[in-house]
C-alpha positions as CSV (number, residue, x, y, z in Angstrom):
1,X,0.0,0.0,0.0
2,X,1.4,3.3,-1.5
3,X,2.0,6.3,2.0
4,X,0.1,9.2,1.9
5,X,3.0,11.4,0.7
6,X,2.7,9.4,-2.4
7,X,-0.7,9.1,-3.1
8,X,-1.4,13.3,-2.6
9,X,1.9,13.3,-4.9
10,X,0.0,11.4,-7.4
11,X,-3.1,13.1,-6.8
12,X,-1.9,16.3,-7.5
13,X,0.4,15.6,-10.7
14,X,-3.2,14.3,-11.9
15,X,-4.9,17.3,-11.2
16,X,-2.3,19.8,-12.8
17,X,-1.8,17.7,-16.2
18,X,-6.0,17.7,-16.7
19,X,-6.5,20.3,-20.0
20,X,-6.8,24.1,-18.9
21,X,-4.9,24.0,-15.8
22,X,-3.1,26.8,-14.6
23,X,-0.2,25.9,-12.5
24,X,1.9,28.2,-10.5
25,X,5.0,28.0,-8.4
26,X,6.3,29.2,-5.6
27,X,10.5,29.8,-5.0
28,X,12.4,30.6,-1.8
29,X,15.8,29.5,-0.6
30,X,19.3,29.7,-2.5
31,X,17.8,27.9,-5.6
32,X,19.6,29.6,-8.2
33,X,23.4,29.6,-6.9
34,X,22.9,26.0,-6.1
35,X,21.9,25.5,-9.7
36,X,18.2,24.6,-9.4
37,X,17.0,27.4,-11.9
38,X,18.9,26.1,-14.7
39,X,18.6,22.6,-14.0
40,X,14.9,22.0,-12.8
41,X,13.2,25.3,-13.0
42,X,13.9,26.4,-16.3
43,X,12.9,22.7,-17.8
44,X,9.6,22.7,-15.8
45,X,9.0,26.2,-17.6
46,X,10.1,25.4,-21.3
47,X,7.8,22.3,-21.3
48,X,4.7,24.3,-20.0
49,X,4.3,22.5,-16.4
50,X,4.7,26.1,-15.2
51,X,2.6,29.2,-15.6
52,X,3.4,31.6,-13.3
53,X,6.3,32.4,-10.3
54,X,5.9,34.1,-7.5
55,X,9.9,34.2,-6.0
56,X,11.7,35.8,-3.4
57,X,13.8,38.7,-4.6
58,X,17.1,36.5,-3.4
59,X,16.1,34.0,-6.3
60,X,15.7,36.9,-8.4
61,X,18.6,38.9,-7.9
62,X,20.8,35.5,-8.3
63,X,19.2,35.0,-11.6
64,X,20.3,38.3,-12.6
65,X,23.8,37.6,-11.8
66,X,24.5,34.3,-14.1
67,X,22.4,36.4,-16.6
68,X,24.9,39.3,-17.1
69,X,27.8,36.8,-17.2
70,X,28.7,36.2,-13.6
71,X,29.8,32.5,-12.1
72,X,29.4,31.4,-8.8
73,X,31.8,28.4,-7.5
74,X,31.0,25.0,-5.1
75,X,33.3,25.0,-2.7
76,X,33.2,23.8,1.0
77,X,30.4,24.6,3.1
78,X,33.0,23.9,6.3
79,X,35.7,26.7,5.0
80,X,36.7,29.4,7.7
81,X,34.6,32.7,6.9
82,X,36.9,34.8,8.4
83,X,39.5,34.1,6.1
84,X,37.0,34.4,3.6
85,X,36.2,37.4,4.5
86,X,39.4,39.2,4.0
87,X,39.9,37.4,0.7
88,X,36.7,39.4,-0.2
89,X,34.8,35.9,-1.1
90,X,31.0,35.6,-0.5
91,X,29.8,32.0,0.9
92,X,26.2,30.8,0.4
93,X,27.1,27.8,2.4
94,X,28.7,25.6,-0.3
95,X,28.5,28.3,-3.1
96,X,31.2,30.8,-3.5
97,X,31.9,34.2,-5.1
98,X,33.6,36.8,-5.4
99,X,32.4,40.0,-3.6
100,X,32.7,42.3,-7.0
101,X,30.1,39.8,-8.2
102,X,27.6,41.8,-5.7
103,X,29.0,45.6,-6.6
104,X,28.5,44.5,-10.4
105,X,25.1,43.2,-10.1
106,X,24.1,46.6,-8.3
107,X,25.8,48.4,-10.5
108,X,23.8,46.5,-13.4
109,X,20.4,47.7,-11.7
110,X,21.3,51.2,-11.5
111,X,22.5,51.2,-14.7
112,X,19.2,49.9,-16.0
113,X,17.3,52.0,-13.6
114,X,19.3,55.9,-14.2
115,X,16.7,57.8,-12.3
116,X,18.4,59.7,-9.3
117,X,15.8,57.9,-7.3
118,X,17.7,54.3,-7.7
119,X,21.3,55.9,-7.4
120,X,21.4,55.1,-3.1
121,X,21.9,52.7,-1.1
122,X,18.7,51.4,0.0
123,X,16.6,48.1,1.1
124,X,14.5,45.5,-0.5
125,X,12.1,46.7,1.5
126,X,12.2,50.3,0.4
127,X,10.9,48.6,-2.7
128,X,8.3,46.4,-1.6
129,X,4.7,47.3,-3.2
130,X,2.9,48.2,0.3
131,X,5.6,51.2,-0.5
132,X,4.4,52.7,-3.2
C-alpha cells in the first residue's frame, strides 16, 4: 500500500496535467546559486508544467547575476569565513563568489534603472509594493 506522501503526490500531478490547468510556483531558498534554476526550473518552464512564479527577490537577484555573465563556485560549506572574508569571497554555504560579483550586479540595476531615485543605497524593502 502506496503512503500518503505518495498518493497526494499522485493526486496532484493528476490534477495539474488535466486540460486548462493553470499551475503556478512558488520559489524561496538559495535555488539559483545551487543551480536549481537552470537545472529544474527552467525545464519545468520550457515544457509548459509552469505558468506563473511568484519568488523571493534573493532567487531573483541571483538569476540576474548568471544572466549578465557572472559564475558562482562550489566550494566547502566547512571553510573558515573569516578568512573568507578578507579574501573578499562571499559563501552561500557551499556556493562561493567573489564580492565584485555583488558591486557588479548593483551596479547593473542602476544602470538599468538611471533615475536619481535608484542611485542610493537602500533596502529591499524600500521597494516592496505596500511602499508605493
Amino acid at each position: 500500500m502506496r503512503g500518503v506522501c505518495a498518493r497526494r503526490a499522485s493526486s496532484m500531478a493528476k490534477k495539474m496535467l488535466e486540460p486548462n490547468v493553470t499551475v503556478g510556483m512558488s520559489l524561496t531558498g538559495a535555488l539559483t546559486p545551487a543551480g536549481l534554476g537552470g537545472s529544474c526550473v527552467v525545464p519545468l518552464i520550457k515544457n509548459g508544467f509552469v505558468d506563473w512564479i511568484v519568488s523571493t527577490g534573493a532567487n531573483l537577484y541571483h538569476d540576474t547575476l548568471f544572466s549578465i555573465g557572472k559564475s558562482l563556485h562550489q566550494g566547502d560549506p566547512f571553510l573558515d569565513d573569516r578568512l573568507l572574508r578578507k579574501e573578499g569571497v562571499i559563501r552561500i554555504y557551499d556556493i562561493l563568489f567573489d564580492y565584485s560579483v555583488l558591486l557588479d550586479t548593483d551596479e547593473f540595476f542602476r544602470f538599468r534603472h538611471p533615475e536619481r531615485e535608484f542611485q542610493r543605497k537602500w533596502g529591499t524593502a524600500e521597494i516592496a509594493p505596500s511602499s508605493w
